[in-house]
C-alpha positions as CSV (number, residue, x, y, z in Angstrom):
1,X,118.2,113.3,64.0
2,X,120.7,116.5,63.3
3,X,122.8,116.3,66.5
4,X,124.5,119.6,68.3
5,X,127.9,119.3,69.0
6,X,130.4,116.2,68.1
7,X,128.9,112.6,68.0
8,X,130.6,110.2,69.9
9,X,131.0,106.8,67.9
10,X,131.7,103.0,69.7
11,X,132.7,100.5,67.4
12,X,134.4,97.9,67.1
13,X,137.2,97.7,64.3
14,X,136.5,98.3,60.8
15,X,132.7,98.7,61.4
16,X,132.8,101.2,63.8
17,X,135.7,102.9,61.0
18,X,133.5,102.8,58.8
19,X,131.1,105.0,60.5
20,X,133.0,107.4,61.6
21,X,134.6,107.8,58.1
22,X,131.0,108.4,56.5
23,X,130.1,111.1,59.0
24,X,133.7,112.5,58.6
25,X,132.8,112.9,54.8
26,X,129.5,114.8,55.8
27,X,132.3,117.8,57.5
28,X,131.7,116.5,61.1
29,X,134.1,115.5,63.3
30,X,133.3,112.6,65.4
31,X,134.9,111.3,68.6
32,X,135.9,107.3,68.0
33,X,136.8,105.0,71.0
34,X,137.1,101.4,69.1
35,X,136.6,98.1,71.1
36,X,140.0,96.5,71.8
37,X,140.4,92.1,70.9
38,X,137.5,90.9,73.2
39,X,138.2,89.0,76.1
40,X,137.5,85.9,74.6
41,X,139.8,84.1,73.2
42,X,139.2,84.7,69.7
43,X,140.7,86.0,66.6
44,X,138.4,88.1,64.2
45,X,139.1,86.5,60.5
46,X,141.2,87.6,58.4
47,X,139.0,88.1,55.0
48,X,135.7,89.7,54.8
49,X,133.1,88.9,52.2
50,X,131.0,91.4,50.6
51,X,127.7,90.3,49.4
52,X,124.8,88.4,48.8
53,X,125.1,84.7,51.4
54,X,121.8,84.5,50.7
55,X,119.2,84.0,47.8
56,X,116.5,86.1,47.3
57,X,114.0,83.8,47.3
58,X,115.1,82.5,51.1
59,X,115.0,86.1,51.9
60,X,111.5,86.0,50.8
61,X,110.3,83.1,52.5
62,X,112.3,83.8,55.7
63,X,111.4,88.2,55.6
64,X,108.5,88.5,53.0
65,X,108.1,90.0,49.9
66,X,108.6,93.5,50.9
67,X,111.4,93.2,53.5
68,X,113.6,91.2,51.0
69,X,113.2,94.0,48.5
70,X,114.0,96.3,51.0
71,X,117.1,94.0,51.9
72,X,118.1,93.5,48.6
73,X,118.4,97.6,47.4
74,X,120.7,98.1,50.4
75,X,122.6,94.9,49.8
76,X,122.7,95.8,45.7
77,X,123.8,99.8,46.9
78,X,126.1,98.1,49.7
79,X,128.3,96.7,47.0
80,X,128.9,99.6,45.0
81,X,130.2,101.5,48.0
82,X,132.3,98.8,49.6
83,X,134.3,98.8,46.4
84,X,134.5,102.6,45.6
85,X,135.7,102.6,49.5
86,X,138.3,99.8,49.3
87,X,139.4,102.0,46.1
88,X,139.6,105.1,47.9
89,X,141.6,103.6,50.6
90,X,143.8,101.4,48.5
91,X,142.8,98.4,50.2
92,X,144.2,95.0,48.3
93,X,140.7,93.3,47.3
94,X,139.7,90.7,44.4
95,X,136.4,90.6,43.2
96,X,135.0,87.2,41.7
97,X,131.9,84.9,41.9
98,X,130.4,83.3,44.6
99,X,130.1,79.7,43.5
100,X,126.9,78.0,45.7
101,X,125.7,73.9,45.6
102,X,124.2,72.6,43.8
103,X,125.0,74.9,40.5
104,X,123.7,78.2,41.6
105,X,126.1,81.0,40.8
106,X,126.1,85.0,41.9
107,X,128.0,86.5,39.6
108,X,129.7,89.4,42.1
109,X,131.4,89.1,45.4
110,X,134.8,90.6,46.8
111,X,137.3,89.6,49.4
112,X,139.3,92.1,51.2
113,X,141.4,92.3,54.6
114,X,139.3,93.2,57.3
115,X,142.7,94.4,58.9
116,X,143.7,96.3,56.3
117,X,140.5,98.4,56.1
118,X,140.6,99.6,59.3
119,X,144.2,100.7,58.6
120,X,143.8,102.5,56.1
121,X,140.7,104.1,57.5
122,X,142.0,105.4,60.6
123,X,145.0,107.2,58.7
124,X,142.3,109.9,58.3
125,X,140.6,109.3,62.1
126,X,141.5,110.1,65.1
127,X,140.9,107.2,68.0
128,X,139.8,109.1,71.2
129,X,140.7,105.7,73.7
130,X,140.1,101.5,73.0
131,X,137.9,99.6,75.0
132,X,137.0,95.9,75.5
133,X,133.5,96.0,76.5
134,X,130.6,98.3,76.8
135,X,129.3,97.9,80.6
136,X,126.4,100.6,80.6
137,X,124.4,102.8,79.2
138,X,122.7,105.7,80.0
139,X,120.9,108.9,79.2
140,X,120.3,111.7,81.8
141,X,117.3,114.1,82.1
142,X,119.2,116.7,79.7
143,X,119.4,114.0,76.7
144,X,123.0,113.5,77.4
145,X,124.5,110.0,76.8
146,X,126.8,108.1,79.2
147,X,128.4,105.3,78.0
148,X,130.3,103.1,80.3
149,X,133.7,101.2,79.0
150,X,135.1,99.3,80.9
151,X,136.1,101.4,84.0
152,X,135.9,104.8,82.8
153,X,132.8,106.8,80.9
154,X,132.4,109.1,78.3
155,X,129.5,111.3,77.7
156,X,127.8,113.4,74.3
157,X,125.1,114.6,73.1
158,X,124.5,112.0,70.5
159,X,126.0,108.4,70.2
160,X,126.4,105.8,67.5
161,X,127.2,102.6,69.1
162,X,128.4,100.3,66.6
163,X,129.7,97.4,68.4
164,X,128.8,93.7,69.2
165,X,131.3,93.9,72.1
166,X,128.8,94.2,74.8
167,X,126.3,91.7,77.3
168,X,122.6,92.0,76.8
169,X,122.7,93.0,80.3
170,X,124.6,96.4,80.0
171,X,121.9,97.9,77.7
172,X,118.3,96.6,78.9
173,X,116.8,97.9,75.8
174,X,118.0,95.1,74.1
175,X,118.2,92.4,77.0
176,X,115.5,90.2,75.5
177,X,116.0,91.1,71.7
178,X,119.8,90.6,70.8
179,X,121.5,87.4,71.8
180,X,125.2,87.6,72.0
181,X,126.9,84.4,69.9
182,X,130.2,82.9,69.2
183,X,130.7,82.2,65.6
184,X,133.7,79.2,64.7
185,X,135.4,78.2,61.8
186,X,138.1,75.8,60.6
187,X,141.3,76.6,58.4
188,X,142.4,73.4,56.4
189,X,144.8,72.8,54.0
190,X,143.2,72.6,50.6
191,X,142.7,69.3,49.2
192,X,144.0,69.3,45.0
193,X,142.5,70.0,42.4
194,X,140.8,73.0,44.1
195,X,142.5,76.5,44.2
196,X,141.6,79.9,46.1
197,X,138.1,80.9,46.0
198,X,134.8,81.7,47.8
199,X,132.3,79.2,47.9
200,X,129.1,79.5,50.1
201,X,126.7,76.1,50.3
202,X,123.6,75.5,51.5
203,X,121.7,78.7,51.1
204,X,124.3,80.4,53.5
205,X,124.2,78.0,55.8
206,X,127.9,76.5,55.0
207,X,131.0,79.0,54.1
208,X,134.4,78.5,52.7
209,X,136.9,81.0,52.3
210,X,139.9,80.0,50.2
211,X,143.4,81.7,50.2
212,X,147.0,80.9,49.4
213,X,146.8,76.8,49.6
214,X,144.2,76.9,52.9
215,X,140.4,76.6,53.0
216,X,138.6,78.9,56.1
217,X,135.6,76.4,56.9
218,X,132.9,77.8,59.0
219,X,129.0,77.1,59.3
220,X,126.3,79.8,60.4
221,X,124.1,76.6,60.9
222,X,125.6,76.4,64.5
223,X,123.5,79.2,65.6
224,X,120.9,76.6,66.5
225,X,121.2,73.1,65.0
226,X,125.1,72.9,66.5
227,X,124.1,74.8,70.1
228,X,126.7,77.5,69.2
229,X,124.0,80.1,71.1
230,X,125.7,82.4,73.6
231,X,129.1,83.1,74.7
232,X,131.8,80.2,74.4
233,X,135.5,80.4,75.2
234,X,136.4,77.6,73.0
235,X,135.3,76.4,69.4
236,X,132.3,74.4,68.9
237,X,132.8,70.4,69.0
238,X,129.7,69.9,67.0
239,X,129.9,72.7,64.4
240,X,133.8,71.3,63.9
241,X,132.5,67.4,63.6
242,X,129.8,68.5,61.0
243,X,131.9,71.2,58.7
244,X,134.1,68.1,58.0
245,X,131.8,65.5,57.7
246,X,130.1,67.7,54.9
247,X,133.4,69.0,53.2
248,X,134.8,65.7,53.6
249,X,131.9,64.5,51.4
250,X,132.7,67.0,48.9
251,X,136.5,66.1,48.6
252,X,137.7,69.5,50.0
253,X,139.2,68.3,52.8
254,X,141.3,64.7,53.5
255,X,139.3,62.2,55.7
256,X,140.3,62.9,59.1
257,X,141.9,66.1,58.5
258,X,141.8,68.4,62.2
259,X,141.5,72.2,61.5
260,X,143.2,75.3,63.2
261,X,140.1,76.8,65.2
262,X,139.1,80.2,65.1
263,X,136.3,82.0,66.9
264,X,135.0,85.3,66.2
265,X,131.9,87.3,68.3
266,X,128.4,88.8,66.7
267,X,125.3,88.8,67.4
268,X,121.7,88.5,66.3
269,X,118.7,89.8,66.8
270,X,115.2,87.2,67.9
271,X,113.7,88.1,64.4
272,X,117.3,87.6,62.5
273,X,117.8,91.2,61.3
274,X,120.1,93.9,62.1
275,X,118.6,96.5,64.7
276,X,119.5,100.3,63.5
277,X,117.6,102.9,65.3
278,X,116.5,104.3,68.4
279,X,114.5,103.1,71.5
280,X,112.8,105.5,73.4
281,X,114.0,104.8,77.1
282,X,117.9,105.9,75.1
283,X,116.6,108.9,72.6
284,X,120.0,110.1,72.6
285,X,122.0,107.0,71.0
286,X,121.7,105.1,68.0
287,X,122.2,101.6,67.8
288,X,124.3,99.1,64.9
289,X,124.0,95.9,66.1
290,X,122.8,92.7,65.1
291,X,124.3,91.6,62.1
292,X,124.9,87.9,63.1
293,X,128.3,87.9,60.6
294,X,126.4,89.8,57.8
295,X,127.9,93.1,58.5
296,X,129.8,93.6,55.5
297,X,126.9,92.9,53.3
298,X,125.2,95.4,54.8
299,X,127.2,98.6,56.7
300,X,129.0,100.6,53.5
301,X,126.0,101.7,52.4
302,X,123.8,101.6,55.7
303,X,126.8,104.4,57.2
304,X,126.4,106.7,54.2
305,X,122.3,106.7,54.8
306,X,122.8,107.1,58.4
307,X,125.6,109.8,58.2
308,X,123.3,111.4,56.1
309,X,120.0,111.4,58.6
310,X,122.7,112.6,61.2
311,X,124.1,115.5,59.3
312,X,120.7,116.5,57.9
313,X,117.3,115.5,59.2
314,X,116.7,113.6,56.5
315,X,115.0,110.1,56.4
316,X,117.6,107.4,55.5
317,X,115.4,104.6,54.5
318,X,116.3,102.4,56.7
319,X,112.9,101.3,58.3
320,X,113.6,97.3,57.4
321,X,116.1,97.8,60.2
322,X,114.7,99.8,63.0
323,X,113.9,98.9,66.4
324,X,109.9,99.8,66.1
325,X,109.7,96.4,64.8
326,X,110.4,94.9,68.3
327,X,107.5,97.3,69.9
């Protein structure tokens, strides 16, 4: 994988940034068209967590032995470059720990403006056009990429699409692998004693994101239990009824408090992990997708391993993540 002539890179926001700033560091010069706010009415949030939501042991159970090993040394590299990366840019960020129920305790975690980020990152990129959603994609006889956005097309050699802005239908390779999701969460006002924090609950399952004197309440369990599969265009009754039945519970929130909605859009993959790779019908384009929320525990480090393969030949170690496993 060591491309001739510039790589064209389709992101969305920060993630595709990100990208595009790790191949930038490797001397290229890539071409970046970023997605525009989606279509749906949602708002992406406004603090990213970097790290673990997850124990080892679930990953274990859920991945195997070796996958979760494999997980966990890009998750443990992951965190070392988000920070040097926030440090370079001079991004505002606060490290602290991640305080899970009942009384387990990971002792590293940072918050940061997702916003902010991709500011300071594209000081030192050039944007080549915005988009709202991928509609096609393509390769011709001579290797050559066409990507369809929206209602005009770019072309390249080589592509890196790192987006979650797209239908299943627009890239077949992925119809029946990747299902497209709406993710919701809840801001409340914080109920005394507690102060700002981060607090995940329930193995991953529940999330609270604390800041100034409001709680972000959100709940990755509505990707099945709470029918938040698929595309919605307004935030999910069920996952709002049970977020504050269970904070409620814990004292977090008043009894009968009603939360400002926000929705943001992801996607996940049938098997739950990220897809990064190739498929063989699109030789010419590599795909970032499938993160399901998790992208920031995961895309510092995986860009620097895949600028890497890009720039040089060289195997990135990223086989836990590649499309073969679908095959």
């Amino acid at each position: 994988m060591s491309p001739s002539g510039r790589v064209l890179v389709i992101g969305d926001g920060w993630q595709g940034a990100v990208v595009a700033h790790a191949l930038k560091g490797r001397g290229m010069d890539p071409i970046l068209y970023l997605a525009a706010p989606s279509t749906y009415p949602m708002t992406d949030p406004v603090v990213l967590y970097v790290g673990n939501g997850e124990t080892r042991e679930k990953a274990e159970l859920i991945f195997g032995e070796s996958v979760a090993r494999d997980l966990w040394e890009i998750s443990e590299a992951n965190w070392t470059r988000a920070l040097d990366l926030l440090r370079i840019c001079d991004v505002p960020h606060e490290t602290k720990g991640l305080v899970r129920f009942p009384q387990q305790t990971i002792e590293r975690g940072a918050s940061f403006s997702g916003d902010a980020l991709e500011h300071a990152l594209l000081e030192d990129l050039s944007i080549a056009g915005r988009f709202r959603r991928l509609k096609g994609l393509s390769c011709d006889p001579d290797l050559v990429a066409h990507v369809r956005l929206d209602t005009f097309e770019v072309s390249a050699p080589f592509v890196i699409l790192v987006s979650e802005h797209f239908e299943s239908s627009a890239v077949a390779a992925l119809a029946g692998i990747r299902i497209p999701i709406t993710l919701s969460s809840f801001t409340y006002r914080i109920q005394p004693p507690f102060s700002g924090s981060v607090a995940v609950f329930n193995d991953g399952a529940d999330f609270a994101v604390g800041g100034g004197d409001t709680w972000r309440l959100g709940s990755f369990r509505n990707l099945f239990q709470d029918r938040g599969v698929g595309l919605h265009d307004k935030p999910d009754e069920i996952a709002s009824q049970n977020l504050a039945a269970y904070f409620t519970k814990l004292n977090w929130i008043p009894s009968g408090a009603r939360g400002d909605a926000g929705m943001s859009y992801e996607s996940i993959s049938c098997d739950g992990l990220p897809i990064v790779g190739t498929f063989s019908a699109l030789p010419s384009v590599v795909f970032v997708t499938g993160f399901a929320a998790r992208s920031a525990c995961f895309l510092f480090e995986l860009a620097e391993r895949l600028a890497t393969q890009v720039t040089t030949g060289e195997a990135s170690r990223l086989g836990v993540f590649s499309p073969r496993r679908m095959l």
